[in-house]
Each structure stands twice: as structure tokens, then as C-alpha cells.
C-alpha positions as CSV (number, residue, x, y, z in Angstrom):
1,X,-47.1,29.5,2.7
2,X,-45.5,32.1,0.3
3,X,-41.5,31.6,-0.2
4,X,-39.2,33.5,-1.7
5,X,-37.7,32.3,-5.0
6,X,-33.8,32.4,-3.7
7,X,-34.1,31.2,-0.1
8,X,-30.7,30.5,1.0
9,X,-30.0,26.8,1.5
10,X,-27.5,27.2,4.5
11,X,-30.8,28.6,6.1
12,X,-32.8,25.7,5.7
13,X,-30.3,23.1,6.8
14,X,-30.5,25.3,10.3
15,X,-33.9,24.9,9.9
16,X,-34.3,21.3,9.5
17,X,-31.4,20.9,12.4
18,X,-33.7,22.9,15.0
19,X,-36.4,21.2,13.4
20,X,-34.9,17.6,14.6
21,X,-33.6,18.9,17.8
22,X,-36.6,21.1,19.3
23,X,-33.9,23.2,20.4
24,X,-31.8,26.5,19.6
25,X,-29.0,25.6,21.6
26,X,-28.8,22.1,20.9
27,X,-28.9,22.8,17.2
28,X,-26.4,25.4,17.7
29,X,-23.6,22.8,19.2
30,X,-24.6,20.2,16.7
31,X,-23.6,22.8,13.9
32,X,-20.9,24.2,15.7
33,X,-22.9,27.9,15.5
34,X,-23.8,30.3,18.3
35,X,-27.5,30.2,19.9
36,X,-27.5,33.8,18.5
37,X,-26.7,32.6,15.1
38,X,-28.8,30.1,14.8
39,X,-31.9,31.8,15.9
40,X,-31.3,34.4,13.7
41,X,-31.2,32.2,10.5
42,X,-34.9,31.5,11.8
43,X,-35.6,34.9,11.9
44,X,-34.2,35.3,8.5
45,X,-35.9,31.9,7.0
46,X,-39.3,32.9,9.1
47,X,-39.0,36.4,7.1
48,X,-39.0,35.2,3.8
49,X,-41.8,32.4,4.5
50,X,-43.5,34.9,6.0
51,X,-45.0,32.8,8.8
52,X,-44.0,31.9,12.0
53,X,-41.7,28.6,12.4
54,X,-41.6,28.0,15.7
55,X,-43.4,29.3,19.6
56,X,-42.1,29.4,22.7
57,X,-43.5,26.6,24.8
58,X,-42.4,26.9,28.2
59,X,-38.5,26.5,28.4
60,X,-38.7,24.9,25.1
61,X,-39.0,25.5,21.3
62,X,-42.3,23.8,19.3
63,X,-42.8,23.8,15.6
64,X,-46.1,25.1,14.1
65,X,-47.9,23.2,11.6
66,X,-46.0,25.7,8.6
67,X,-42.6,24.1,9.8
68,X,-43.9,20.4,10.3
69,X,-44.8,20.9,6.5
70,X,-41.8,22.4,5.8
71,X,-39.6,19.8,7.9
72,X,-41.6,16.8,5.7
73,X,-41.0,18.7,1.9
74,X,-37.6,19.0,2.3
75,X,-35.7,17.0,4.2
76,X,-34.9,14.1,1.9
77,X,-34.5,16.4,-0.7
78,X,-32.2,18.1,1.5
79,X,-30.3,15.4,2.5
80,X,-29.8,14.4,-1.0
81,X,-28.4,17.9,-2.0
82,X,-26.1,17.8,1.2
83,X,-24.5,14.5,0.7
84,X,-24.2,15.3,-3.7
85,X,-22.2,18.1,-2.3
86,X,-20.2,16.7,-0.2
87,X,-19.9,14.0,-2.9
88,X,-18.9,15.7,-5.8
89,X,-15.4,14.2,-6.0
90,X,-15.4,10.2,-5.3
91,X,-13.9,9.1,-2.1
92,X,-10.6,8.2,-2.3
93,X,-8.8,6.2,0.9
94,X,-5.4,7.8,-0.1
95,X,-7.6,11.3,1.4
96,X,-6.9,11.8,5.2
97,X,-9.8,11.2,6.8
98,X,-10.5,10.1,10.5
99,X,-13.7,8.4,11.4
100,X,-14.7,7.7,15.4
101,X,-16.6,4.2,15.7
102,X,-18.2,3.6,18.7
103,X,-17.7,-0.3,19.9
104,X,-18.7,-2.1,22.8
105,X,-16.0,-4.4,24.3
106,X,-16.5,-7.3,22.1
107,X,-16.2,-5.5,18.8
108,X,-13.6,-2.8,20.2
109,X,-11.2,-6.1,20.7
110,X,-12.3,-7.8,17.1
111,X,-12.0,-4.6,15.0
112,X,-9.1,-2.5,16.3
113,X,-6.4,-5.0,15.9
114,X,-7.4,-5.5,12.3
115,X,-7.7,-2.0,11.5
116,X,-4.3,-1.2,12.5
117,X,-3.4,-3.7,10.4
118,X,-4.6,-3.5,7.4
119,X,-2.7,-1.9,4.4
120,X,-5.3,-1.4,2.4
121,X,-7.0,1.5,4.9
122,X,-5.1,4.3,2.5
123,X,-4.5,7.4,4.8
124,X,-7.9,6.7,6.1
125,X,-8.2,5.9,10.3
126,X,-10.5,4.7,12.5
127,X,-10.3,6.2,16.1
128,X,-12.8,3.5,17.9
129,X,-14.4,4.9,21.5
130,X,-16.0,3.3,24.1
131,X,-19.6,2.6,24.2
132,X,-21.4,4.9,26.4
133,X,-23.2,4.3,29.6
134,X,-26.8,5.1,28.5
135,X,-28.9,4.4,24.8
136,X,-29.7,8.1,25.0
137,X,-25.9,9.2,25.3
138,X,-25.0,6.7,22.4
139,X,-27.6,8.1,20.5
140,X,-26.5,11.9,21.4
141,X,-23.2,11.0,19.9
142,X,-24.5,9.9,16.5
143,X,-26.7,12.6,16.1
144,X,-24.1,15.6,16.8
145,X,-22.3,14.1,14.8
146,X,-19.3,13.3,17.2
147,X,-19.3,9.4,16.0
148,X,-19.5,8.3,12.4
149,X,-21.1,5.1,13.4
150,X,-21.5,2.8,16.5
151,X,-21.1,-0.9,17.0
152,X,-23.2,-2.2,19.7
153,X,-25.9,-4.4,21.2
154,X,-28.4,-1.4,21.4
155,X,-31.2,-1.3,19.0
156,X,-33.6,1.9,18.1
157,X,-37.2,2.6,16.5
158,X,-36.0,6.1,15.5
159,X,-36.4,6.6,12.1
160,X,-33.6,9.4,12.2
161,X,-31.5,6.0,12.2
162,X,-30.3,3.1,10.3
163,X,-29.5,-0.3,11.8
164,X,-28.5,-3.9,10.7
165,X,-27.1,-7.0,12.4
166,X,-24.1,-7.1,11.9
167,X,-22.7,-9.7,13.4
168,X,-23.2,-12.2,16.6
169,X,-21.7,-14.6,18.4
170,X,-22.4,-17.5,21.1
171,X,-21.5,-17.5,24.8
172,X,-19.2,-20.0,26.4
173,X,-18.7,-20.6,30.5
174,X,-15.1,-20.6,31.6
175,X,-13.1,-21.2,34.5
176,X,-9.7,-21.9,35.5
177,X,-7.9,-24.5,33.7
178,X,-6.8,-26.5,36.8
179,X,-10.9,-26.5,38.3
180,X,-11.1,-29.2,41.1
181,X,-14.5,-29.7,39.4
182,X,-15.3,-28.6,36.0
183,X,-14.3,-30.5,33.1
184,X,-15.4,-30.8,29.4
185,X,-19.1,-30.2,30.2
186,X,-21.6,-29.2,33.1
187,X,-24.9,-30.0,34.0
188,X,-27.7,-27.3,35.2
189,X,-27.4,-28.4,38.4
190,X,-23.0,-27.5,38.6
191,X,-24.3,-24.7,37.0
192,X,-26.4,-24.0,40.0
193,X,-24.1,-24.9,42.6
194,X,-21.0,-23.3,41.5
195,X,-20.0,-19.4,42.6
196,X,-20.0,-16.9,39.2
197,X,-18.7,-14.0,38.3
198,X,-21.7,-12.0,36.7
199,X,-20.7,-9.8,33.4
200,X,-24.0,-7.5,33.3
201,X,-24.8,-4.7,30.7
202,X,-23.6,-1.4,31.6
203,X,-27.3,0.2,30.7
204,X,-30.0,-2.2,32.1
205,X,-27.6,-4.1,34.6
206,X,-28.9,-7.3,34.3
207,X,-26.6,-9.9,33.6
208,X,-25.7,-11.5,29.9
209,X,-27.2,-14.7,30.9
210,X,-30.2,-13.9,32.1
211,X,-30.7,-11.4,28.6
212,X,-29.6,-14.1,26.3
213,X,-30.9,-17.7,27.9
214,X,-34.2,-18.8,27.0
215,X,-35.3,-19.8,29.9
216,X,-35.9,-18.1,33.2
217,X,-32.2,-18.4,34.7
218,X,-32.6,-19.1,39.1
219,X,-30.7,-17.1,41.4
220,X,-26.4,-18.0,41.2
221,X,-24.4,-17.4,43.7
222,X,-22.6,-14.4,42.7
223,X,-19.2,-13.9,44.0
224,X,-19.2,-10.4,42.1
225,X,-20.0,-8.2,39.2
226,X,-18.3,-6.9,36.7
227,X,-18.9,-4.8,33.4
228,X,-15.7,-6.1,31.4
229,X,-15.1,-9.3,30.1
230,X,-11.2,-9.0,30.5
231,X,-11.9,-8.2,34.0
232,X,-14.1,-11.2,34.2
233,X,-11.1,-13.8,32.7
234,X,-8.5,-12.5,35.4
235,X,-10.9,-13.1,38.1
236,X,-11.7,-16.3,37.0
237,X,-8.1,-16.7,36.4
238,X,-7.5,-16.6,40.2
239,X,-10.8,-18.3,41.7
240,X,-13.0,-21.5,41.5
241,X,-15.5,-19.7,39.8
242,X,-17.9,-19.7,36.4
243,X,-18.3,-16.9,34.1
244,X,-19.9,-16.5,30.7
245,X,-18.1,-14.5,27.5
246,X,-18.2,-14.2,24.3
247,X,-17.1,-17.1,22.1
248,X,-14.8,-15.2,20.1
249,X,-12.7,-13.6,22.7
250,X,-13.2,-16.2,25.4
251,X,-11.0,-18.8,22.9
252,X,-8.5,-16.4,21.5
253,X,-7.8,-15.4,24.9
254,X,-8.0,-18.6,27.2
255,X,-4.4,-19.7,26.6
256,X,-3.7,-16.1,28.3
257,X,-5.7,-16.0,31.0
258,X,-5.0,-20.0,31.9
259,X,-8.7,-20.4,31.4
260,X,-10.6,-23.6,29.9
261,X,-14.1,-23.2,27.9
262,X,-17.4,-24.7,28.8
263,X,-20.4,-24.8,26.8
264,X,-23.4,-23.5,28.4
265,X,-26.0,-26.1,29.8
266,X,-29.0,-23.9,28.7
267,X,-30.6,-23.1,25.5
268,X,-29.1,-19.3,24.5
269,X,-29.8,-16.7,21.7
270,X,-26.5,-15.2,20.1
271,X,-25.5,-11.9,21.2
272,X,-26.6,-9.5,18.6
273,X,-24.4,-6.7,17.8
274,X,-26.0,-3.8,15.5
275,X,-24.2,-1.2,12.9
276,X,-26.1,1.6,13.8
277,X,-25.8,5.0,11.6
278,X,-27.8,8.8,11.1
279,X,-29.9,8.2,7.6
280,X,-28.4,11.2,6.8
281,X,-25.2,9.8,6.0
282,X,-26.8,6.3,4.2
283,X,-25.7,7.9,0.5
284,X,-22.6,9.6,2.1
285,X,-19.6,7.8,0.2
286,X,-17.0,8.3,3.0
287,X,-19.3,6.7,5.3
288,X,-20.2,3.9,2.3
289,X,-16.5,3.4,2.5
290,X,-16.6,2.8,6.4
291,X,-19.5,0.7,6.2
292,X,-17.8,-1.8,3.5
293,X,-14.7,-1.7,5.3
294,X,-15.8,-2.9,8.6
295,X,-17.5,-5.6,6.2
296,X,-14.3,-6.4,4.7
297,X,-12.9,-7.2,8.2
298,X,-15.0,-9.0,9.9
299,X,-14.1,-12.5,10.1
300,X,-15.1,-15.4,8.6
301,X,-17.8,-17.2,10.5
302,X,-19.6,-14.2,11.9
């Protein structure tokens, strides 16, 4: 492979974008280009390699062996140059700058409140968004760069991404404060014989309890479903029924809901919720910035 001395670096960042994306038209909406543009950056790139980069492969784009090379070379380097660039100046909060944070429920209610009220975020915001239905879709959105970062109980092997616990928290049953039957505690056997309220996962539907317990859960009898843990305390607000949250919402808003706490009668894992990021933004101060500050506000004893 023969390159020309002053290959164009806008060039190779297409490059390494189609590269990751098998795709003209996907790596054209992640770089907010035109299909027409793009491809012919790969013409230009492919002219001054001299070889080809990529063949057709029915509806789809495959790299050949020159561009898997290629691909490997350069793209730490190049992520190293991009984010030196970017990083020339040192980030400053008192900068405008707008990050999106996806959050599932739990950490959309622990992190927004404090964000908004916190003087020290400079002219910095967080916009936080809903998690999506589907890994793939969350995924999607970090990679086209239409979320900085997500907060959620997904977890990845792709090693286009960066991921750490972040935090967790228990799970505590509830149920109206004025239950005929429930009082500080429950056996297995209440838990058995009482109706619930099931709060399942959006992506795999299968319910919290049965994903965090230890132990094979039996069939409940389920009065319904939901996907919403506020929904879940104003059901159980108006009903005889069980339900399982999250410890830290469940006791900041039981007073609200005129609910009473339970602990759970079987053995439990926490639930686990990741900081997930693109590696291509790991050096990134901005994103360094976001990273710390989330740090900085999440409570103590999580």
C-alpha cells in the first residue's frame, strides 16, 4: 500500500467512520454529510492509496483486507489527533455547552433534580432523555453521536465502548400504608399469596424480581404490568397490592404516594446501573468534565 505523502485528514476520518459503520449512508448521517459526499472522499482516499477500500457485497458495503489494515494503523492515532484538536483550549464550564444524557427512570429522577440545581454547572447543561426501547437503539444513539453519554442497566462487549458501574441500589416491596395485612416484614409465603403489580424491563420484559433475585422466583399473581415505577406507586397507592422499586426513590417518595416499605423476603443482587460512553470521546475534556460531574453528584451511599 503506496500513500501519498499529504493525504488529507478530513478524508480519513470518513474513512474510519464508513469503516465502523459498513455503510455509506449511515456514515453519512453520523457526519452530517451527503451519501454523495461521503462516497466520494472514498474515491478520493482510494485514489491516493491506490487500492481499493471497499466492494459491494450485495446491498451492503465490505472492507478489503487494505482498509482492515488501514482501519487498525490509524484509528487510535486518529482519535488522539481528533480529540487534541478539539482540545486545544481547556474546557471551561463558563463555555455554553449542552450535553444529552441518556437515563433510565431511576437515574433520570436522581440526577435531574440535582443538575438543575447546582451552581457550580457554569453555562454548561445537561438535557437528560429517556432511555430507549431496545440495546441496539441506545447504542445507535451513542454512536451517531446524538447522546454524550447514557446511564443505564444495559451492558455491552463492544469495544467501540466504555463502561463502568456506576452506581446501584437495593429493591424494597411496598404497599399502601393502611394494608389490612402487611406490616413491618413478610414472609415468602405473603409474598406468594398477595396480588403484585409487576415493574418489567422495557427490552427483555421480564420483571425486576425475577432479573435481580437469586433464586428462581414462582408464578405471582399479577394484577398488572407496568414499565414505570411512578406508575407502579399510584397503583399501589389505590389497591391491596405488592410491588418492588428502587430503594432510593421508593423512600424519598413513599410519604407522597401514602406508601409503606417492605424489605424483600428473598436473597437479591443490587440493580446495576452502567456509565456507558464511545472510546472516542474517553480523552475528550468536555466529556471528562461530564463524567466528573455526574461523579460529583451522586449521592453519598451509592
Amino acid at each position: 500500500m503506496k500513500m501519498q505523502p499529504n493525504v488529507d485528514l478530513n478524508l480519513l476520518n470518513i474513512f474510519i467512520e464508513v469503516y465502523r459503520l459498513q455503510s455509506f449512508t449511515l456514515a453519512a448521517e453520523s457526519l452530517n454529510m451527503t451519501q454523495p459526499g461521503v462516497s466520494g472522499a472514498i474515491k478520493r482516499l482510494r485514489e491516493q492509496i491506490g487500492t481499493e477500500l471497499f466492494i459491494r457485497e450485495g446491498r451492503g458495503i465490505t472492507p478489503t483486507a487494505t482498509a482492515v489494515k488501514l482501519a487498525k494503523d490509524i484509528e487510535v492515532g486518529l482519535t488522539l489527533i481528533n480529540n487534541a484538536l478539539k482540545n486545544i483550549d481547556s474546557f471551561d464550564a463558563q463555555s455554553s455547552h449542552q450535553f444529552t444524557v441518556i437515563a433510565d427512570e431511576p437515574a433520570m429522577h436522581l440526577f435531574q433534580s440535582r443538575v438543575a440545581n447546582d451552581p457550580s454547572m457554569g453555562n454548561c447543561s445537561i438535557k437528560f432523555i429517556p432511555s430507549p426501547a431496545t440495546d441496539d437503539e441506545l447504542f445507535n444513539l451513542l454512536n451517531f453521536q446524538k447522546a454524550d453519554l447514557a446511564i443505564d442497566v444495559s451492558t455491552t462487549d463492544n469495544t467501540a465502548f466504555a463502561s463502568k458501574v456506576f452506581y446501584q441500589e437495593q429493591m424494597m416491596l411496598a404497599c399502601r400504608k393502611d394494608h389490612p395485612l402487611f406490616k413491618e416484614q413478610i414472609t415468602p409465603e405473603d409474598y406468594y399469596d398477595a396480588e403484585h403489580v409487576i415493574l418489567r424491563f422495557k427490552r427483555s420484559r421480564s420483571s425486576v424480581a425475577d432479573l435481580l433475585t437469586t433464586e428462581n422466583l414462582k408464578p405471582r399473581k399479577e394484577s398488572c404490568e407496568v414499565d414505570s415505577i411512578f406508575s407502579m406507586m399510584a397503583l399501589l397507592s389505590k389497591n391491596d397490592c405488592l410491588g418492588l422499586l428502587t430503594k432510593n426513590i421508593a423512600e424519598e417518595q413513599a410519604d407522597n404516594f401514602g406508601l409503606k416499605l417492605i424489605p424483600f423476603p428473598f436473597e437479591s443482587s443490587p440493580m446495576r446501573h452502567q456509565m456507558i460512553w464511545h472510546k472516542r470521546n474517553q480523552q475528550s475534556l468536555p466529556h471528562q468534565w461530564l463524567r466528573n460531574k455526574l461523579n460529583e453528584l451522586l449521592p453519598t451511599g451509592l
